[in-house]
C-alpha positions in Angstrom: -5.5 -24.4 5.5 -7.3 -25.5 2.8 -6.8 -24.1 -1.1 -10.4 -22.9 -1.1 -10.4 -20.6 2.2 -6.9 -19.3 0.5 -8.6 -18.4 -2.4 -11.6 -17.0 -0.8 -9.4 -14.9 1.1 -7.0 -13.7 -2.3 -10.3 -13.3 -3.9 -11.7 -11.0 -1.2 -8.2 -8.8 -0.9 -8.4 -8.1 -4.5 -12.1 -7.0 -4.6 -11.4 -5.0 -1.3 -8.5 -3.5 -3.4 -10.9 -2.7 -6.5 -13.1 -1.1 -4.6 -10.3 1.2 -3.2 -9.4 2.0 -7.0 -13.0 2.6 -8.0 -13.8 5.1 -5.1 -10.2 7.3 -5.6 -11.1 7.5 -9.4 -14.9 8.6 -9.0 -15.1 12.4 -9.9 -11.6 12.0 -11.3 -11.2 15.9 -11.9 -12.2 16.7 -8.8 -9.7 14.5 -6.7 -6.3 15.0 -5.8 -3.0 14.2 -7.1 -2.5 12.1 -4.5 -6.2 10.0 -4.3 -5.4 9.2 -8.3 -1.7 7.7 -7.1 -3.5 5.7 -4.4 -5.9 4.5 -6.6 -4.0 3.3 -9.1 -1.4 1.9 -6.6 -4.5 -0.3 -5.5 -5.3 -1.0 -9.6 -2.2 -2.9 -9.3 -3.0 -6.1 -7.0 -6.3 -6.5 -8.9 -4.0 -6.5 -12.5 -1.9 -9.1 -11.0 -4.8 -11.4 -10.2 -6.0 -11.4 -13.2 -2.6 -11.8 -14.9 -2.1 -14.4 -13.6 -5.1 -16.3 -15.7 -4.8 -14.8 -18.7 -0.7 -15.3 -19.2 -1.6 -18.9 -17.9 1.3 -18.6 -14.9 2.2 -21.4 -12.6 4.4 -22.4 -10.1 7.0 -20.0 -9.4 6.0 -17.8 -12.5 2.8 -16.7 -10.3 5.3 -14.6 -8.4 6.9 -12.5 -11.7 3.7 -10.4 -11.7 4.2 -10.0 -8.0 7.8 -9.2 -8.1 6.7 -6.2 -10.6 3.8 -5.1 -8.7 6.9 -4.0 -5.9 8.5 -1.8 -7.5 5.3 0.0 -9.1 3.5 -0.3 -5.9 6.9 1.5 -4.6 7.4 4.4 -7.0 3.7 4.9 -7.0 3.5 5.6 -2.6 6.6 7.3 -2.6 4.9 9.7 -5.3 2.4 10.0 -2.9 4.1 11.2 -0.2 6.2 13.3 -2.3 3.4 15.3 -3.6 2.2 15.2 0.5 5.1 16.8 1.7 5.1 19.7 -0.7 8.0 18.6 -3.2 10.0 19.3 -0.2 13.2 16.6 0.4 13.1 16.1 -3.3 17.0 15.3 -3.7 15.9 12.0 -0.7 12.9 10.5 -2.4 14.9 10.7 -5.6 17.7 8.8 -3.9 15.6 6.4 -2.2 14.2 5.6 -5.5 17.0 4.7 -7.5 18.4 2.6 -4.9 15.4 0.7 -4.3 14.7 0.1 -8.3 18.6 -1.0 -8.3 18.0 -3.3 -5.0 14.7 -4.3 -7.0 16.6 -5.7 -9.9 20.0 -7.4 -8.3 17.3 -9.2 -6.5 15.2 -10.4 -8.7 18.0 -11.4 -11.2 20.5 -12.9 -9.3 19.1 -13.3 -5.4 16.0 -14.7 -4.8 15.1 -14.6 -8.8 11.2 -16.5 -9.5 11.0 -16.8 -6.0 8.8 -14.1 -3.9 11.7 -11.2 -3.1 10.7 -11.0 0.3 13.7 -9.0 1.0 12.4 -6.4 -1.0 9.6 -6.3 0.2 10.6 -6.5 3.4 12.7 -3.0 2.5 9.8 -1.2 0.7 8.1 -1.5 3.9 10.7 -0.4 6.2 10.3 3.2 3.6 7.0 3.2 3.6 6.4 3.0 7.4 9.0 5.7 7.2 6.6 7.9 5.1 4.1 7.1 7.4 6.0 8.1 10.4 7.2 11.1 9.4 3.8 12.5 8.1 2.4 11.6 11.5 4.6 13.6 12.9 3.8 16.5 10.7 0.5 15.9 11.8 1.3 16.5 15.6 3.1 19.6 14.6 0.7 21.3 11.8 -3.2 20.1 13.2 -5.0 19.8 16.1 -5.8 16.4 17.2 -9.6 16.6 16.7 -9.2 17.1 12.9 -7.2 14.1 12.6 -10.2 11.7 11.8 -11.0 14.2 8.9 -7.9 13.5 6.9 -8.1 11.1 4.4 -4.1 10.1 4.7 -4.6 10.1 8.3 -6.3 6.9 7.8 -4.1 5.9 4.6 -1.1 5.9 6.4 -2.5 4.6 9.4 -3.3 1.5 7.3 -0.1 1.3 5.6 1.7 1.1 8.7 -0.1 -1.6 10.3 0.5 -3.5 7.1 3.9 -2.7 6.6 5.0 -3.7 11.1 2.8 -7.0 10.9 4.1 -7.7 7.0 8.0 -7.1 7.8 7.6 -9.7 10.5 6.3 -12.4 8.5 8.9 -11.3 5.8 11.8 -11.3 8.2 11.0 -14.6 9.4 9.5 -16.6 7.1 11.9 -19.5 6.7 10.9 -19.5 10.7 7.3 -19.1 10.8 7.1 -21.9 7.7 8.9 -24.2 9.6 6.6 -23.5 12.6 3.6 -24.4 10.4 4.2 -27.5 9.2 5.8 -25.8 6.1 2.0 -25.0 5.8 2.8 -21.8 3.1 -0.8 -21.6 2.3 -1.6 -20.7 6.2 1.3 -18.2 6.2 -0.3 -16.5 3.3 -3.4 -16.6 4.4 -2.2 -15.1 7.6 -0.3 -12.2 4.8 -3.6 -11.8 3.3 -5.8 -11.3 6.2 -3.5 -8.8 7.6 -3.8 -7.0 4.3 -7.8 -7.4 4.4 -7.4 -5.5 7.6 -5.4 -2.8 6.4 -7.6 -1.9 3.1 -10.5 -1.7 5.2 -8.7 1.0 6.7 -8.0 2.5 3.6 -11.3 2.2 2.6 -12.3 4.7 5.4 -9.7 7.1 4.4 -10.7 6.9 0.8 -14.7 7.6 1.6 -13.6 10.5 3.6 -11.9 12.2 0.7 -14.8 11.3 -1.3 -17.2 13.1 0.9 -14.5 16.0 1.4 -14.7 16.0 -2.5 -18.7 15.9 -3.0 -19.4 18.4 0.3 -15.9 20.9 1.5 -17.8 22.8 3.1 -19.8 20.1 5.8 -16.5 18.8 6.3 -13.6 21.2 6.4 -13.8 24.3 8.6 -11.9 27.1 6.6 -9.0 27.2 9.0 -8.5 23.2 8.6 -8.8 23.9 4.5 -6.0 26.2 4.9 -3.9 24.1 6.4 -4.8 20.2 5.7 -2.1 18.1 4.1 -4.5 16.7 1.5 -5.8 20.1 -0.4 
């Protein structure tokens, strides 16, 4: 793997991840709670990109901004899913919080330190795909099936799941899967990064179809489905 296809690919990622940002901020007042978090949570990677220019980082310092971008990206989807399930289970997402921002910082002070915390990465998707999970499961219990495709978290978490299985296996085994490459690290995180390409053009979807929930309610939403959608 070359250093040009593993930029191309970085560069791609982060303009996917703009774009994600851009559409869940159009007609700001309009959108959800949630839509902002998600855009903003997507505002992060493209930060970190460009942080990593401006501050001048290199070497292991590339993966300080990274690190960071965990535990925001982590308070930032729990929020999310918070706000999803009706400020309902408040006393577990508090708890899950603090221990994850206390995990967060043994880590990257005295465990794996400059390097990339893969462990807690690996954790913050274990939660996430939790979320996901369980508001799935919600799904099956609240709407009928047909509706599904009209739910803008529907496709959200969809895509964050698929991230966060394929992601936690590269995570959980990358002293493994380095070795198998030839300690190639730029083809393991190009493998990283096209999994992610994947899962924001998922996101994408879900993000149109709030936009075009927000711009026309009433083409898309019959009023029993307003009534009882996750997302209003």
């Amino acid at each position: 793997m070359s250093i040009e296809k593993f930029m191309l690919i970085a560069q791609i990622s982060t303009a996917l991840s703009g774009l994600i940002a851009i559409l869940s901020f159009l007609f700001f007042k309009k959108r959800t709670l949630q839509i902002k978090l998600l855009g903003l949570n997507f505002l992060y990677p493209v930060l970190v990109y460009y942080s990593l220019g401006v501050f001048d980082l290199r070497g292991m310092q590339v993966n300080i901004p990274n690190n960071i971008q965990m535990l925001a990206s982590f308070l930032t989807i729990t929020g999310v899913y918070y706000l999803e399930f009706k400020k309902q289970y408040t006393r577990v997402f508090v708890t899950l919080c603090i221990l994850f921002t206390i995990f967060w910082g043994i880590n990257i002070f005295f465990i794996q330190k400059m390097h990339f915390n893969s462990y807690t990465a690996a954790i913050s998707n274990f939660i996430v795909m939790a979320y996901c999970i369980g508001y799935f499961y919600r799904l099956m219990i609240d709407l009928p099936a047909r509706h599904l495709q009209q739910l803008p978290l529907f496709w959200i978490s969809a895509g964050l799941l698929m991230q966060g299985a394929a992601a936690s296996f590269l995570y959980i085994f990358t002293d493994y899967l380095t070795t198998f490459f030839f300690n190639d690290v730029l083809l393991y995180w190009s493998i990283h990064n096209s999994i992610a390409l994947l899962e924001l053009l998922i996101i994408t979807v879900g993000i149109s179809v709030d936009l075009r929930n927000t711009l026309s309610p009433r083409k898309i939403y019959p009023d029993a489905l307003r009534k009882e959608s996750l997302l209003q």
